[in-house]
ZAMARGU-4260 file (C-alpha; in steps of 0.2 Angstrom, whole numbers, plus 5000, padded with zeros to 4 digits):
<rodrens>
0) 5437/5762/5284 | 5427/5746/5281 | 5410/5744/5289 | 5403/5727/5288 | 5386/5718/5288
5) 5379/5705/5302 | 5383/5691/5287 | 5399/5698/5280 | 5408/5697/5299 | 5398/5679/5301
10) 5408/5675/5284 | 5425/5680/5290 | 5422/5672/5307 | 5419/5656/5298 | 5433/5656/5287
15) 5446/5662/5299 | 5440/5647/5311 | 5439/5635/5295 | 5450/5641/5284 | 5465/5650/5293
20) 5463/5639/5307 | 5459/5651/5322 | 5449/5644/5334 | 5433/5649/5338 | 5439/5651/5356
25) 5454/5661/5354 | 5444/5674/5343 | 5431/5674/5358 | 5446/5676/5371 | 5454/5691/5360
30) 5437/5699/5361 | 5432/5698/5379 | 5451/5703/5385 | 5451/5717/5374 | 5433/5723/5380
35) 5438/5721/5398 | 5454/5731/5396 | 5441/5744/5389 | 5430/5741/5403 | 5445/5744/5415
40) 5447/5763/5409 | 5430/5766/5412 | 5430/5762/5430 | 5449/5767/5434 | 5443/5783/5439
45) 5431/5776/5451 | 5437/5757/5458 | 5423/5754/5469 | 5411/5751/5456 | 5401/5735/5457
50) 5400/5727/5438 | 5387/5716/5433 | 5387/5709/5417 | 5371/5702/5409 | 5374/5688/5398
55) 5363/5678/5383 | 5363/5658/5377 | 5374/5664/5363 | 5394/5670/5359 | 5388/5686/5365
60) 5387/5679/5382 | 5402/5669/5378 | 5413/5686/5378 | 5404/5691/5394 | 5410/5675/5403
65) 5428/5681/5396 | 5426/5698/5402 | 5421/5694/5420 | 5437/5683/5420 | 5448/5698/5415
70) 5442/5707/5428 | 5443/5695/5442 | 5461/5693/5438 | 5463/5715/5439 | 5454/5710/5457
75) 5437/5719/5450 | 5425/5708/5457 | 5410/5706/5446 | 5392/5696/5446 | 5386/5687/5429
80) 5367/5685/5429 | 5362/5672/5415 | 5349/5673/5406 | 5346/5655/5405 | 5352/5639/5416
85) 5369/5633/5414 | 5367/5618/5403 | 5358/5627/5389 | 5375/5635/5384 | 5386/5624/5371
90) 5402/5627/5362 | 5416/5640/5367 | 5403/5649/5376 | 5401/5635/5387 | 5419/5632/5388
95) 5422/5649/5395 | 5408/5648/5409 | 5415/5633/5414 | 5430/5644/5420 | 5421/5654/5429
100) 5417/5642/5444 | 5435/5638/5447 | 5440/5656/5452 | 5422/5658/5460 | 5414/5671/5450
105) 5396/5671/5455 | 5383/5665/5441 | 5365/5668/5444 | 5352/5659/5433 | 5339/5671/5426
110) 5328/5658/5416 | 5311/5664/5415 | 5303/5682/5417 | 5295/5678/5436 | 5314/5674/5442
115) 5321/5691/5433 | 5310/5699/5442 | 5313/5694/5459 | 5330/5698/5458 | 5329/5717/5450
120) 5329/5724/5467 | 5347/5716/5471 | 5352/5720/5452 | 5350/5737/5454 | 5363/5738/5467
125) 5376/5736/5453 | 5386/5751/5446 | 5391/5748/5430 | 5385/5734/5418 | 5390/5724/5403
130) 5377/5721/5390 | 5381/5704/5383 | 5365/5699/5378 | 5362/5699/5359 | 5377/5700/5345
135) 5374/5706/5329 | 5365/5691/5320 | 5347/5697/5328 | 5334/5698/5315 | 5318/5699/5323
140) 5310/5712/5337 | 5316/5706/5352 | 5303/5697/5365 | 5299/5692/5381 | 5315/5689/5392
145) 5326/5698/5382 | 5313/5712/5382 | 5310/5713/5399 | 5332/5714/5405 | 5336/5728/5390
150) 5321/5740/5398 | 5329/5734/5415 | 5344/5741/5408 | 5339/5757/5400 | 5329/5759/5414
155) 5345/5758/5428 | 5352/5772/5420 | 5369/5765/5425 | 5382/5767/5414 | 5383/5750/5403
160) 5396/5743/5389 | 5388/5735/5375 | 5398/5720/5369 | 5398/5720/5348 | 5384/5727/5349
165) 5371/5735/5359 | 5357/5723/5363 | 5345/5725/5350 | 5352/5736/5337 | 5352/5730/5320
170) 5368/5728/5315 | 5363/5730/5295 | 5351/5744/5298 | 5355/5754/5314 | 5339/5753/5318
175) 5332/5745/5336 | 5321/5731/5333 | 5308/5733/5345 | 5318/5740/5361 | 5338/5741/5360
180) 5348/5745/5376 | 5358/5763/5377 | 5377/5760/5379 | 5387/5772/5386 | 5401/5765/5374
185) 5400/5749/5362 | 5416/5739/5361 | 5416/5730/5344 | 5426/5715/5335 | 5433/5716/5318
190) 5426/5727/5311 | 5412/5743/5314 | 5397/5737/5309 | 5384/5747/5297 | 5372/5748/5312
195) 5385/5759/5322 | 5386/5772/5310 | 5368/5774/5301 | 5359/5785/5313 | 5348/5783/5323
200) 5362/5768/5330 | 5376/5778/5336 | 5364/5783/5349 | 5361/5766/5355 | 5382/5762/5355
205) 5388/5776/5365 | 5409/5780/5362 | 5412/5765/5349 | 5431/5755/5351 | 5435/5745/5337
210) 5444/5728/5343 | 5456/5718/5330 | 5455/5699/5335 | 5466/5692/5323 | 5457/5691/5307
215) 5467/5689/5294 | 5467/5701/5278 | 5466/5690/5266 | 5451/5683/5273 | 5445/5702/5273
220) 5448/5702/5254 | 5439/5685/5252 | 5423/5693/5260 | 5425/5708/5252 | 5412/5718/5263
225) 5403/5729/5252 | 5402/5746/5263 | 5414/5760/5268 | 5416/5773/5280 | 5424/5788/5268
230) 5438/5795/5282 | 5449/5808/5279 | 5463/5797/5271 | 5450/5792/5259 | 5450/5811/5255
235) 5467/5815/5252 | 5469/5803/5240 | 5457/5805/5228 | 5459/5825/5231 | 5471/5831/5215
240) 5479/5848/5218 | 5478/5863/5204 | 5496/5864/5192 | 5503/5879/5195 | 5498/5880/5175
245) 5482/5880/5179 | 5470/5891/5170 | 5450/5893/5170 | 5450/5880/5154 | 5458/5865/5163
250) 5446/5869/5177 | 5430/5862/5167 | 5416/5871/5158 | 5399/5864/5170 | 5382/5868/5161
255) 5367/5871/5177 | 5351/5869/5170 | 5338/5874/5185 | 5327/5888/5189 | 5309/5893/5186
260) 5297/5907/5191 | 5301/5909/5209 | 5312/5897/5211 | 5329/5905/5203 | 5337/5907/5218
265) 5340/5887/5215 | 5348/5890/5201 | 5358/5902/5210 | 5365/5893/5223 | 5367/5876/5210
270) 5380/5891/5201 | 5387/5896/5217 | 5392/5878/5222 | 5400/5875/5207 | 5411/5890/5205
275) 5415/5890/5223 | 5421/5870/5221 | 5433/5875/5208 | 5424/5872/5188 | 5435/5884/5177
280) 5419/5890/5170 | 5399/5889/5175 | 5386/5893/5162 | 5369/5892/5171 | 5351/5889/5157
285) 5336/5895/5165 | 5318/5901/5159 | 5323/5917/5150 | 5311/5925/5163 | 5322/5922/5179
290) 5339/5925/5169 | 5340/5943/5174 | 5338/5936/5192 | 5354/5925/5190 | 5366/5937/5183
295) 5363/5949/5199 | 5368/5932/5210 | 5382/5927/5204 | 5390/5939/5193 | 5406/5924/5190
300) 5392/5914/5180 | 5385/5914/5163 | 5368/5913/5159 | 5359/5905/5144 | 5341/5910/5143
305) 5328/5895/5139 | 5313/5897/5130 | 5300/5895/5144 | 5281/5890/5145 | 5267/5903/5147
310) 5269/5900/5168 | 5288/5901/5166 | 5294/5884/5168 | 5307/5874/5154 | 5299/5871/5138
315) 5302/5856/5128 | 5308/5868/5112 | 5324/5871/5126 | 5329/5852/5120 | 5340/5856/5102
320) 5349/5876/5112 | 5353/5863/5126 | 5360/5850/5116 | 5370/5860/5105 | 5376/5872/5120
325) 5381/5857/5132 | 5391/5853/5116 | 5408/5858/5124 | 5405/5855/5141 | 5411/5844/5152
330) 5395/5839/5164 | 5376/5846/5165 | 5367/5847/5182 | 5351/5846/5179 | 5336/5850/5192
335) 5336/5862/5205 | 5319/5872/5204 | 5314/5868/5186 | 5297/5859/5194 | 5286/5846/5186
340) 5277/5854/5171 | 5272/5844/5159 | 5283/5850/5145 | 5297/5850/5157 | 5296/5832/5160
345) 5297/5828/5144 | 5313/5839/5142 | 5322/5831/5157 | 5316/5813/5150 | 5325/5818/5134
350) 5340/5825/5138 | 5342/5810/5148 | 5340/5797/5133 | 5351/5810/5121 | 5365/5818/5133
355) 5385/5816/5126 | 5390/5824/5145 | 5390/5817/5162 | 5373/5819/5171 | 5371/5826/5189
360) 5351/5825/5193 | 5343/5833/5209 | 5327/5839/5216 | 5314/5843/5202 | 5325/5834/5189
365) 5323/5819/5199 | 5305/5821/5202 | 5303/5824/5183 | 5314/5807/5179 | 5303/5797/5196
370) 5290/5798/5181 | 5300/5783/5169 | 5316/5776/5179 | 5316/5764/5165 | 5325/5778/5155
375) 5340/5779/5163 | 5345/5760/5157 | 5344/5768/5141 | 5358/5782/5144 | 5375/5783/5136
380) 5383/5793/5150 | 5388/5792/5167 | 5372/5799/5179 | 5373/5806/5196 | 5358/5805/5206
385) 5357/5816/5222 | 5338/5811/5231 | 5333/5815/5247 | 5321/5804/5257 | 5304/5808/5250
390) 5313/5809/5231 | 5320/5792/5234 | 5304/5786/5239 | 5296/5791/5223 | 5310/5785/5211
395) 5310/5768/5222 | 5291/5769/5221 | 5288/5765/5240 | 5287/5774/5256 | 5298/5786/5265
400) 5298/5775/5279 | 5305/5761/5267 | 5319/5772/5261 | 5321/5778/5280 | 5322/5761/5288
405) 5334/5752/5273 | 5343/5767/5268 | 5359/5756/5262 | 5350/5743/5254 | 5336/5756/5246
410) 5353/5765/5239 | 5362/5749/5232 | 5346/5739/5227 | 5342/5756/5215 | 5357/5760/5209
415) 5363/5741/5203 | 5348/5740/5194 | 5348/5756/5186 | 5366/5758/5182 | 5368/5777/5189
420) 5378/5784/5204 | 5366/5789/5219 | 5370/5801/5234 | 5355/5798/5246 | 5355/5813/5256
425) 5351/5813/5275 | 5362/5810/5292 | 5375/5800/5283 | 5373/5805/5268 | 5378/5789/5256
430) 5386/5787/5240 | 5381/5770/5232 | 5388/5763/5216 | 5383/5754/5201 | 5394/5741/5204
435) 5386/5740/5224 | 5399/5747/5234 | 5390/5760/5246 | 5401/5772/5256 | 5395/5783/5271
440) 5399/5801/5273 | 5404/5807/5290 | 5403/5823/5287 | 5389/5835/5291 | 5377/5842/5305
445) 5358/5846/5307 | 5363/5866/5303 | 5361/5859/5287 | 5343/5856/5289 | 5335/5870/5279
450) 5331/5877/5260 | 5344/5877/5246 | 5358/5864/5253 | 5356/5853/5240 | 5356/5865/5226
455) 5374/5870/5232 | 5378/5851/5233 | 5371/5850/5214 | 5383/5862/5209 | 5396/5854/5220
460) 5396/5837/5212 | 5394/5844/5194 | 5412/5855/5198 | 5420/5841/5202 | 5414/5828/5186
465) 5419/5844/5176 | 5438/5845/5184 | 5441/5826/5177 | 5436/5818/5191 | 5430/5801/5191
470) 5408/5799/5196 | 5414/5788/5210 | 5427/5801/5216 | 5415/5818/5211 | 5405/5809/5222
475) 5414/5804/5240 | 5426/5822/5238 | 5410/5831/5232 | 5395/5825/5249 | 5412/5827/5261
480) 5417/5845/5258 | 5400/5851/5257 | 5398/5841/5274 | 5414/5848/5280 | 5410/5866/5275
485) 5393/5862/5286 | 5403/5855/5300 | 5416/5872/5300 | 5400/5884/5300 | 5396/5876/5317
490) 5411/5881/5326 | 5412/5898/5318 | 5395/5905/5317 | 5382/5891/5329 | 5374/5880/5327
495) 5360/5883/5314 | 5355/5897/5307 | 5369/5897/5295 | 5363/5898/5275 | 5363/5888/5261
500) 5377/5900/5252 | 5386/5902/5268 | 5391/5882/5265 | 5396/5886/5248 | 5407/5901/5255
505) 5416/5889/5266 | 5420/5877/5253 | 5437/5885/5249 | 5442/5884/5265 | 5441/5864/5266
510) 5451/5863/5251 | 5463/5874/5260 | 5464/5859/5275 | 5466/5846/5264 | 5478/5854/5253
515) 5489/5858/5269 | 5484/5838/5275 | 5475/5845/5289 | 5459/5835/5289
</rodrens>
């Protein structure tokens, strides 16, 4: 499902209008009947409702106007209160409040914060309201007026349909700028926008309905938005059934290199993730301190003791074992537990520059590599990178704030520059591509929220690179089933409270529902 930005929908407004020859009227006319039908089921259940729909200079007033016509003609009497006077609206906007006079659909002029205020006492009589304030091009905190009728709105706590967009909600970012008014449901055009998905926006839009108002497909292609939602369509076609010839050999051979003094149970649950997602074969390299720990795990796995350091993490003399044992293997995960020592670093920065197999970096790996990003220009293999916030912080060298409030463009702006595949972890978890494409995972819950998820995802993503598939594939398939397995664990055992290794357990049972096209 495409998710677009505030310019990419601008851009397939304007060509549709210019280029196809779609007025600018009828798409607005498309939108506001459409929204209205939506508004119509909300209030079947209860006719009496009085509707008030609040309504800016801009188009986003424009399909307000459209709206309170639709509803006139279903006899649902409704109030439009202005924020502005009359004769500052202009273009199909205009056009459309001009209608509203002929069938006597009462227009209030709200121009200035003193006149608001003098009539919130009537406004509050209102049951339901439309929130056509501010569309999807906002780009600064909103002030003043605006302010002042979005905290009217929250503040009403009466149920309220955003128009595009909830009023304030950035629609690249899903973040409010400076206040943002709480839908009960959001009724958008064209397309979903970014900012309905990325958290924390979907609790701004409420129940979110998706409008077509006849833009073209090839005008789609033209813009060629550079986000996707991964669905479970998107799943089935990437996923690629075993042959019934099937043996441990065609399933891959994944090499895990994690673990240190008191951390082995990562490189446990990296193993577990892996054999439970389907690699033929799993050979786990660790500090030979910790192997022993390992082989009472998982007893499916091999384990190829390291030489270690004098406080048991990696040594750099691992380097030439590695090389040579990664030899005939199909991908090297590389990270969970191993820490920051100095020789270690040195290690991970090397088998960066020198690996012949498919990378997937996570946790300490990445905090070891965060030391020269410049590196991973220099690689002659396909690499993974699988951060959570603060980890993308310090590859990104800014703040976790930064990462938090940007996560799509921190993801794209990284990985274009640095050529590598990156799974930023979080709600949404997003896959973004050297070649900028990002897509959103929908999968996941905040059970998830404790020690060891990410090892299993490690071992997840390397399975998958080691079956044959693609980095861009390893990658949606690999953040959904672990999400999904997440998602079952909630229905079958609460909440939270479920483990890191209970999400690998699931695993199998994922592939099951897609396999039988249940997803």
């Amino acid at each position: 499902m495409i998710l677009v930005t505030a310019h990419e929908m601008q851009q397939m407004d304007r060509l549709t209008i210019h280029e196809f020859g779609l007025p600018g009227r009828i798409l607005m006319e498309n939108a506001g009947r459409s929204a209205a039908e939506i508004l119509l089921q909300m209030i079947c259940s209860q006719p009496s409702h009085r509707v008030a729909i609040l309504a800016g200079r801009g188009n986003n007033g424009g399909d307000g106007f459209v709206i309170a016509r639709y509803l006139a003609q279903k006899s649902v009497p409704a109030t439009v209160y202005l924020l502005a006077t009359k004769d500052r609206i202009t273009g199909d906007a205009a056009d459309n409040l001009g209608l509203l006079s002929a069938i006597d659909i009462p227009v209030i002029e709200l121009p200035d914060s003193a006149t608001f205020s003098d009539h919130e006492s009537d406004m509050m009589a209102h049951t339901l309201w439309v929130d056509a304030l501010l569309g999807t091009g906002l780009n600064a905190d909103v002030t003043g007026l605006y302010r002042q009728a979005i905290e009217f709105l929250n503040r009403s706590q009466k149920p309220v349909l955003a128009v595009d967009i909830p009023s304030g909600l950035s629609a690249d970012t899903g973040m409010p700028m400076g206040c943002c008014v709480t839908a009960d449901a959001t009724a958008t055009f064209g397309f979903p926008k970014i900012g309905h998905m990325l958290h924390p926006g979907p609790e701004y839009t409420g129940t979110l309905h998706v409008i077509d108002i006849g833009i073209p497909p090839y005008i789609v292609s033209r813009v060629n938005p550079g986000q996707e939602m991964i669905t479970d369509e998107t799943i089935r076609q990437i996923y690629r059934p075993r042959a019934v010839t099937a043996h441990k050999g065609t399933g891959g051979h994944l090499l895990i290199v994690a673990g240190s003094t008191g951390k082995a149970g990562a490189a446990a649950l990296a193993g577990l993730g892996g054999l439970r997602c389907g690699a033929g074969l799993v050979t786990v390299a660790t500090p030979a301190g910790v192997m022993p720990l390992i082989q009472n795990r998982i007893m499916e796995a091999m384990a190829a003791p390291l030489p270690e350091t004098a406080d048991g993490f990696l040594s750099e003399s691992a380097f030439e074992f590695l090389m040579q044992t990664a030899s005939d293997k199909k991908c090297m995960a590389l990270g969970p537990g191993i820490g920051t020592h100095p020789e270690t670093v040195s290690l991970v920065h090397r088998i960066v520059l020198n690996s012949g197999i498919p990378l997937v970096i996570d946790a300490d790996g990445l905090n070891c590599l965060s030391q020269n990003t410049a590196i991973l220009k220099q690689a002659n293999v396909p690499i993974i990178l699988t951060p959570h916030p603060g980890e993308m912080a310090r590859l990104a060298r800014c703040s976790v704030a930064d990462i938090q409030t940007d996560r799509i463009g921190a993801a794209r702006r990284f990985s274009v520059a640095h050529r590598v595949y990156l799974i930023l972890k979080g709600a949404k978890t997003l896959v973004a591509l050297p070649d900028g494409k990002v897509f959103v995972n929908p999968t996941a819950n905040p059970g998830m929220a404790s020690g060891g998820m990410g090892d299993v995802l490690t071992g997840v993503i390397g399975a998958l690179v080691a079956q044959g598939y693609t980095p861009e594939d390893a990658c949606r398939l690999g953040v959904y089933l672990h999400g999904k397995a997440a998602d079952h664990l909630t229905q079958s055992q609460g909440p939270q409270g479920f483990l890191a290794s209970d999400v690998a357990d699931a695993i199998p049972r994922v592939f099951q529902i897609i396999h039988e096209n249940k997803c």
